[in-house]
MMTF fields as JSON, N, C-alpha, C and O atoms, coordinates in Angstrom:
{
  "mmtfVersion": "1.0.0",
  "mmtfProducer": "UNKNOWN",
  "numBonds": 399,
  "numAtoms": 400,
  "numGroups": 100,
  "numChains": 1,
  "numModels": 1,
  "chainsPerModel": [1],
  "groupsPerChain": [100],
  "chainIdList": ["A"],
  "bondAtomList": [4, 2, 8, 6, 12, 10, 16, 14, 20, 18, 24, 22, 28, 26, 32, 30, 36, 34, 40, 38, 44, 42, 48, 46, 52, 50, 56, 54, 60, 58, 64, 62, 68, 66, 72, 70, 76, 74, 80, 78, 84, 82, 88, 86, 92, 90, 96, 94, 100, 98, 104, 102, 108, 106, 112, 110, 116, 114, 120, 118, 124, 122, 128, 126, 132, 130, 136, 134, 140, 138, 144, 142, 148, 146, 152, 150, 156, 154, 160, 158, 164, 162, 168, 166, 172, 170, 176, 174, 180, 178, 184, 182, 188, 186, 192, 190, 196, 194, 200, 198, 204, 202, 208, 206, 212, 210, 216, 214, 220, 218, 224, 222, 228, 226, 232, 230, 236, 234, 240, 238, 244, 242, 248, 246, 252, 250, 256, 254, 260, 258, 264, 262, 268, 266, 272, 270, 276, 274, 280, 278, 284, 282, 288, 286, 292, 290, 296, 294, 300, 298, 304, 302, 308, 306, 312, 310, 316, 314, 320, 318, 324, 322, 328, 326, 332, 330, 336, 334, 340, 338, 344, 342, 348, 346, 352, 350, 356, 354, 360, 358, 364, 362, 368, 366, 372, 370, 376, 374, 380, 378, 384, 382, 388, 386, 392, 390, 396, 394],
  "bondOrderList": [1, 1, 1, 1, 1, 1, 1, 1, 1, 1, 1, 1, 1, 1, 1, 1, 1, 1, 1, 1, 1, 1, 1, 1, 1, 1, 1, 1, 1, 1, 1, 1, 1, 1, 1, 1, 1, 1, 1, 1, 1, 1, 1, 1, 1, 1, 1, 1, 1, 1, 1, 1, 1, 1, 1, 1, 1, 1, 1, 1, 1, 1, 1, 1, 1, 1, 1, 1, 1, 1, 1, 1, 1, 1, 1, 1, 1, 1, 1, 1, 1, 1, 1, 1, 1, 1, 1, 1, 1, 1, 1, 1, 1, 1, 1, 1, 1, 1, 1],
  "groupList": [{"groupName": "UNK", "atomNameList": ["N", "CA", "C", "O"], "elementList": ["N", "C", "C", "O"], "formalChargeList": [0, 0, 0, 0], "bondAtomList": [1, 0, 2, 1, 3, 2], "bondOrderList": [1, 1, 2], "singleLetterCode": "X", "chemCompType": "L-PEPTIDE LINKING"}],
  "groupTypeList": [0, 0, 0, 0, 0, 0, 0, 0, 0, 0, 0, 0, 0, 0, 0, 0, 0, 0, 0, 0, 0, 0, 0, 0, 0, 0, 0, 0, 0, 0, 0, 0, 0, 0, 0, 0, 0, 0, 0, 0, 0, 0, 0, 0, 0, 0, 0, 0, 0, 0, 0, 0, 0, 0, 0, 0, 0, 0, 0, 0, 0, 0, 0, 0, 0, 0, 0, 0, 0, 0, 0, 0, 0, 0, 0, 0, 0, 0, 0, 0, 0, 0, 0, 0, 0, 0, 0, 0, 0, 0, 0, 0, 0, 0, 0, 0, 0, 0, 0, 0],
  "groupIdList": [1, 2, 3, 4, 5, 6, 7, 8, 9, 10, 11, 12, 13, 14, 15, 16, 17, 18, 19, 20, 21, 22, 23, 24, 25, 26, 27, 28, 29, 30, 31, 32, 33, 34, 35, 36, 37, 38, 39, 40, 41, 42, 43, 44, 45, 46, 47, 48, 49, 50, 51, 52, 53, 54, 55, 56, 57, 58, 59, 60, 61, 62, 63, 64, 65, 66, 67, 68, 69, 70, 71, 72, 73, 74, 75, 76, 77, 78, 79, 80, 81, 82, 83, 84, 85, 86, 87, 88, 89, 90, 91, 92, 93, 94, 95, 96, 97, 98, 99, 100],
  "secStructList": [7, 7, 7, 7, 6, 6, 6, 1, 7, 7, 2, 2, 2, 2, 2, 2, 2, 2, 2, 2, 2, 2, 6, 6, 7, 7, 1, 4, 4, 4, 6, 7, 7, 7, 1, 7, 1, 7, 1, 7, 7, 5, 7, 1, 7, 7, 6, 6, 6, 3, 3, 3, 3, 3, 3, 3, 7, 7, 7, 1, 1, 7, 1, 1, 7, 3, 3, 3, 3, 3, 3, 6, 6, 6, 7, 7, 3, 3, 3, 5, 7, 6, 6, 1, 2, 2, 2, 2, 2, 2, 2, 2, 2, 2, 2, 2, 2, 6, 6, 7],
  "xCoordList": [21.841, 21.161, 20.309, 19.326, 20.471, 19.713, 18.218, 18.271, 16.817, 16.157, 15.775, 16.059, 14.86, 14.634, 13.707, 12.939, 13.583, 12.537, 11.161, 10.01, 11.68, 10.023, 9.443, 8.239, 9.946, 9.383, 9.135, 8.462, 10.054, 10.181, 10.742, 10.442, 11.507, 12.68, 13.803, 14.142, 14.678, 16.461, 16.533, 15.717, 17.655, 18.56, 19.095, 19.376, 19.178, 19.737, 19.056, 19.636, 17.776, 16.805, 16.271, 15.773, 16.34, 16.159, 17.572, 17.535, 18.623, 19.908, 19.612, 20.118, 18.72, 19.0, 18.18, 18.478, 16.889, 15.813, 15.782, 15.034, 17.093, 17.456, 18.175, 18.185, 19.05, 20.363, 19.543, 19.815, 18.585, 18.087, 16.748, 16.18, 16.739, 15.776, 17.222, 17.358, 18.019, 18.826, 19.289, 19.46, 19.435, 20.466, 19.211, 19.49, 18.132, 17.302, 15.92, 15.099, 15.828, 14.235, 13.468, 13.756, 12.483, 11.381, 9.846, 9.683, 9.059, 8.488, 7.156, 6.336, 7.251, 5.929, 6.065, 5.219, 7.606, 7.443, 6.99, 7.006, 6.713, 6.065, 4.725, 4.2, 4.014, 2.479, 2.48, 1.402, 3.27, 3.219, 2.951, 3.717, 1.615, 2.167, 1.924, 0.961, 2.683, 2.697, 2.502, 3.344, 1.898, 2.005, 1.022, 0.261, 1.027, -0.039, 1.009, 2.112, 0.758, 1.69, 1.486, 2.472, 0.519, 0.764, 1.22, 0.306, 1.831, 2.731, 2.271, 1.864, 2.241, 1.214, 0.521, 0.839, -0.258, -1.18, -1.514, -1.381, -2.17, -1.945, -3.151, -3.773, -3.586, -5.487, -5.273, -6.246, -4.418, -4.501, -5.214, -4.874, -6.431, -7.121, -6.13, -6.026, -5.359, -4.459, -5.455, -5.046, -6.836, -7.865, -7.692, -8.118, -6.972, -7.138, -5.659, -5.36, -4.71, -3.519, -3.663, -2.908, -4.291, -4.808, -5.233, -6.278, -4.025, -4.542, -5.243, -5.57, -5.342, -6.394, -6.345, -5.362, -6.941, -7.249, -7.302, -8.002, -6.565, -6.756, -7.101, -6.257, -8.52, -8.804, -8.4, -8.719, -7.761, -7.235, -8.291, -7.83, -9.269, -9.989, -8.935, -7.841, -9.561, -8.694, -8.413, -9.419, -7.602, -7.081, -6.613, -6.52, -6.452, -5.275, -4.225, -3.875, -3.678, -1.999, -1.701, -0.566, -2.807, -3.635, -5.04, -6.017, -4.986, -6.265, -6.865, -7.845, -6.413, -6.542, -7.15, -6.677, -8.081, -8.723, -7.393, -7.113, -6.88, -5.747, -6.198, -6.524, -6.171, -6.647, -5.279, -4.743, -4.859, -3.697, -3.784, -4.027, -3.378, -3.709, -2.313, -1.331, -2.599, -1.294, -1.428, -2.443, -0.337, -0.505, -0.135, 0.329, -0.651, -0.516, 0.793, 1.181, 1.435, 2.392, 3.843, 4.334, 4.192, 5.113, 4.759, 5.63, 3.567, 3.163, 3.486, 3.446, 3.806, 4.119, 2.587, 1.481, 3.189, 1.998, 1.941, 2.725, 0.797, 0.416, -0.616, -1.676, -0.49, -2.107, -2.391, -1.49, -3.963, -4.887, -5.709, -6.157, -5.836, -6.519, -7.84, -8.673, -8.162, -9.738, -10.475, -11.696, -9.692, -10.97, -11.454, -12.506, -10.345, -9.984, -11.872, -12.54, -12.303, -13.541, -13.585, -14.301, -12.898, -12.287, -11.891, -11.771, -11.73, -11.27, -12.659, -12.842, -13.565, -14.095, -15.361, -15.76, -15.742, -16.372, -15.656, -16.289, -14.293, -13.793, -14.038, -13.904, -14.285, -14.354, -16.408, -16.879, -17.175, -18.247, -18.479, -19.395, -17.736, -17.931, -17.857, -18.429, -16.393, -16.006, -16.711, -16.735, -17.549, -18.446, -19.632, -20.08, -20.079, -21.565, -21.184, -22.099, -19.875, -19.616, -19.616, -20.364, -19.024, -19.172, -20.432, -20.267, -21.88, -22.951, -23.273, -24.374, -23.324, -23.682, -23.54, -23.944],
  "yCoordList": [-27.224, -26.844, -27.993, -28.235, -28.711, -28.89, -28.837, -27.939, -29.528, -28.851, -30.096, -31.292, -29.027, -29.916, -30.637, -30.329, -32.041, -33.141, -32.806, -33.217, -31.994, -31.617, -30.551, -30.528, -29.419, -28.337, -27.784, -26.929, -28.734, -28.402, -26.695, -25.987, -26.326, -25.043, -24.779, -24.846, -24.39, -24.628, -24.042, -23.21, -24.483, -23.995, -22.494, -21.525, -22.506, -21.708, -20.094, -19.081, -20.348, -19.562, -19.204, -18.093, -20.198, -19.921, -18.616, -17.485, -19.522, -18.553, -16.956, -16.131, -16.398, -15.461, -14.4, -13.249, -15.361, -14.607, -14.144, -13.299, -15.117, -14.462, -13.553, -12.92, -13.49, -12.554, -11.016, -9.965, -11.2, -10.137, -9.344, -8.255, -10.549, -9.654, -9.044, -7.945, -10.193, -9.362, -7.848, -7.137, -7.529, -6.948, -5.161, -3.968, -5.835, -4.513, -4.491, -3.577, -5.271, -5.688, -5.449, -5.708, -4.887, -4.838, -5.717, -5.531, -6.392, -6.948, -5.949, -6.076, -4.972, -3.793, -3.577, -3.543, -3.431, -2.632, -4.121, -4.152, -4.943, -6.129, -6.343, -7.414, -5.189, -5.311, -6.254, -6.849, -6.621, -7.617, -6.801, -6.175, -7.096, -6.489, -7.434, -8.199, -7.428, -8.51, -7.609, -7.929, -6.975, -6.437, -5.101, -4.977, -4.112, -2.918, -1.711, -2.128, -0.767, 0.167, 0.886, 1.599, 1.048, 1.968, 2.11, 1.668, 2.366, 2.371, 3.041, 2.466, 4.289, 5.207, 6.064, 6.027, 6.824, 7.811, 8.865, 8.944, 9.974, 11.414, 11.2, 10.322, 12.241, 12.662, 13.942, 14.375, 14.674, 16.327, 16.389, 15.79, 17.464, 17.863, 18.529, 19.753, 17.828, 18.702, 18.461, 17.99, 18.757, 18.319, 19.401, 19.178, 20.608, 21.732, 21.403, 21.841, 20.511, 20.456, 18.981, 18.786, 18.215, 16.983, 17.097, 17.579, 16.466, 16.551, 15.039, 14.964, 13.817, 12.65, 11.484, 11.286, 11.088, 10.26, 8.405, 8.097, 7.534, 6.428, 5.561, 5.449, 4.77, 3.714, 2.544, 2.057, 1.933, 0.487, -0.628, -0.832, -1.059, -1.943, -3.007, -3.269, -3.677, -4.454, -5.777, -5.969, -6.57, -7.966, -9.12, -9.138, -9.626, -10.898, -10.398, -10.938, -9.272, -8.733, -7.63, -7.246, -7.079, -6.172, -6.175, -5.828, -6.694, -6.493, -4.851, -4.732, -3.88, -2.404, -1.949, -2.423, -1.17, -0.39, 1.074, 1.732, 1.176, 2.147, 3.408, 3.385, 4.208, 5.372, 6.333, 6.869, 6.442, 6.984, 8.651, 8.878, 9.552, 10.779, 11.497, 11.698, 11.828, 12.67, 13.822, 14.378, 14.371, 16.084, 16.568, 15.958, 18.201, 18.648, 19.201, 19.406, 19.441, 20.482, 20.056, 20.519, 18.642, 17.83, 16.858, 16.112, 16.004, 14.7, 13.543, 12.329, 14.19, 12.942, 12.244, 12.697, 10.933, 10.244, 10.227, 9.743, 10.901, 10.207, 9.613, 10.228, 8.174, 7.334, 8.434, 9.053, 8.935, 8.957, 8.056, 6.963, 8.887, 7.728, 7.431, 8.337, 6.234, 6.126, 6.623, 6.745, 6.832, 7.0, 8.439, 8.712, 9.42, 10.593, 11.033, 10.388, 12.102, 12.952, 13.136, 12.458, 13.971, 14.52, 14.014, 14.217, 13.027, 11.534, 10.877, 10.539, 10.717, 10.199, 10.805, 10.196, 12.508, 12.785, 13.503, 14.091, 13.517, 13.273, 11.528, 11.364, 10.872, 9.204, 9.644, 9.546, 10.007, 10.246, 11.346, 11.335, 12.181, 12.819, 12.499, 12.879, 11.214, 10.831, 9.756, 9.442, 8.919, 8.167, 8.401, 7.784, 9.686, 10.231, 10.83, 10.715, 11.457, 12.117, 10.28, 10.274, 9.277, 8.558, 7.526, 6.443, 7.775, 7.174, 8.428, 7.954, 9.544, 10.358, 10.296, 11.238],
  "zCoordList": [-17.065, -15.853, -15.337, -16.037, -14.321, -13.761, -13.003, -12.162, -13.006, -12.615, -11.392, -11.342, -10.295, -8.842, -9.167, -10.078, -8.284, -9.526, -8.636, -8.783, -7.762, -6.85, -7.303, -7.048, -8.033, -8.36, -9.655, -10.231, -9.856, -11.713, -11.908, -12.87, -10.887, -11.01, -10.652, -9.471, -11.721, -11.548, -10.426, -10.03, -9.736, -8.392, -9.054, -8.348, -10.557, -11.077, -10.586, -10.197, -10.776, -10.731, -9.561, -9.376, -8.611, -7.147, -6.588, -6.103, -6.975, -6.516, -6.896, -6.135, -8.175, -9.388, -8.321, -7.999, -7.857, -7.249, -5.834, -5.344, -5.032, -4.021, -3.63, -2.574, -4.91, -5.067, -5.332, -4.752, -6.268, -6.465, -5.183, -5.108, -4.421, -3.305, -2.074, -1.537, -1.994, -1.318, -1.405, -0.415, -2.462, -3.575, -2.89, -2.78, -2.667, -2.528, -3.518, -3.443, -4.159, -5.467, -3.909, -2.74, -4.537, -3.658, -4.37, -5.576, -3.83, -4.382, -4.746, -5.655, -3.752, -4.323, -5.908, -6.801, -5.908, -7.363, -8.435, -9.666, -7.739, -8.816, -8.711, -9.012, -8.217, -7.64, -6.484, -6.462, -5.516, -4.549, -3.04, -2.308, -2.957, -1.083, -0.278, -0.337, 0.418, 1.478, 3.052, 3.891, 3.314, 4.414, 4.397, 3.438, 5.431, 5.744, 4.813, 4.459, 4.578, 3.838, 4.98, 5.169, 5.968, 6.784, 8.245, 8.941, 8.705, 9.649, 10.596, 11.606, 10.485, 11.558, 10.974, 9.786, 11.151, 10.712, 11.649, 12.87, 10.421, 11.186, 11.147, 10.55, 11.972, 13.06, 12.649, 12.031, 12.749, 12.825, 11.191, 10.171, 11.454, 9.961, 9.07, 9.143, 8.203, 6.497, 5.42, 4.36, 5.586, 4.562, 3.245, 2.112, 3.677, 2.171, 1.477, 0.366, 2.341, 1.278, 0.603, -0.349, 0.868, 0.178, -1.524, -1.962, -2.379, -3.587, -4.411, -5.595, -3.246, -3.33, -2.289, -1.575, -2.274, -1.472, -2.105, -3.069, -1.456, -1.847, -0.697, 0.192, -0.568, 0.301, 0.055, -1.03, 0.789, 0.356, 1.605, 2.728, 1.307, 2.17, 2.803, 2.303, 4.216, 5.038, 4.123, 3.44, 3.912, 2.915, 3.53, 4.757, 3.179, 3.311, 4.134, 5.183, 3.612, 4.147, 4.865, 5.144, 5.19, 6.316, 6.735, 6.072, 8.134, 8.513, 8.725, 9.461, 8.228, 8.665, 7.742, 6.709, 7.507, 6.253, 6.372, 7.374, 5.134, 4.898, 4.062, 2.875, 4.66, 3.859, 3.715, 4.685, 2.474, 2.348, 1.169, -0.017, 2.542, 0.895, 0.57, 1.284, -0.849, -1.143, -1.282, -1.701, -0.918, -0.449, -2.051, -3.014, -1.801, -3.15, -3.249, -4.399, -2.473, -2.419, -3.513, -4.543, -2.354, -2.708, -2.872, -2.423, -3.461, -3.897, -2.782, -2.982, -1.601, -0.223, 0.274, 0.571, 0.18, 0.421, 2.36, 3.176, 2.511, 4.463, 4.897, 5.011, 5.251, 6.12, 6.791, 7.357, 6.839, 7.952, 8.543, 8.199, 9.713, 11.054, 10.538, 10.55, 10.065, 9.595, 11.121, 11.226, 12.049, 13.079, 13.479, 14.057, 12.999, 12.983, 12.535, 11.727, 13.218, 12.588, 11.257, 10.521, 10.901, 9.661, 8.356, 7.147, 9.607, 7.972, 7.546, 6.377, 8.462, 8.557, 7.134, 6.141, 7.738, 6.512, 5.496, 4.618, 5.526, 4.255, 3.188, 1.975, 3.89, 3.186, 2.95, 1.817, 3.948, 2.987, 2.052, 1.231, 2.173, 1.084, -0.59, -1.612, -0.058, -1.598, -2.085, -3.275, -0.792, -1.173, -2.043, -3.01, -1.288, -1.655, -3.286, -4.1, -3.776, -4.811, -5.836, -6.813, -5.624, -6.607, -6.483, -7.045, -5.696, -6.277, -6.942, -7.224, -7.43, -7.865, -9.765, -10.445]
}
């Protein structure tokens, strides 16, 4: 095998890693995000079928604060509108519960 004298990594390995993103590898499932997870978001209040809530602060790979909850029913994950009322003191509520 050959290796590139600029990178110090086989062509071998370059080819392995493209084949496999083509192929459908997603880089999430490698802890990688490169981008917003959220796409659009709901406003309408589903606050009693909500079984948690995850805030993802704005980053590098989204400028958007992402608030994403999963329903209890069927474990489907949906962004809400951080601007939404509802969302809004749903996020202090969970604030105020963990200085507690």
């Amino acid at each position: 095998m050959k290796k590139s004298s600029r990178t110090g990594i086989s062509p071998s390995f370059v080819k392995i890693c493209i084949c496999n993103l083509r192929t459908g590898m997603s880089l999430r499932s490698l802890g990688v995000e490169l981008h917003c997870r959220c796409i659009q978001t709901e406003s309408r209040p589903i606050g009693r079928h909500i079984e948690k809530v995850e805030l993802i602060p704005a980053n590098s790979h989204c400028e958007e604060t992402e608030i994403i909850a999963t329903l209890k029913k069927d474990g489907q994950e949906v962004c809400l509108d951080p601007e939404a009322p509802w969302v809004k003191k749903v996020i202090q509520r969970i604030m105020a519960n963990k200085k507690r």
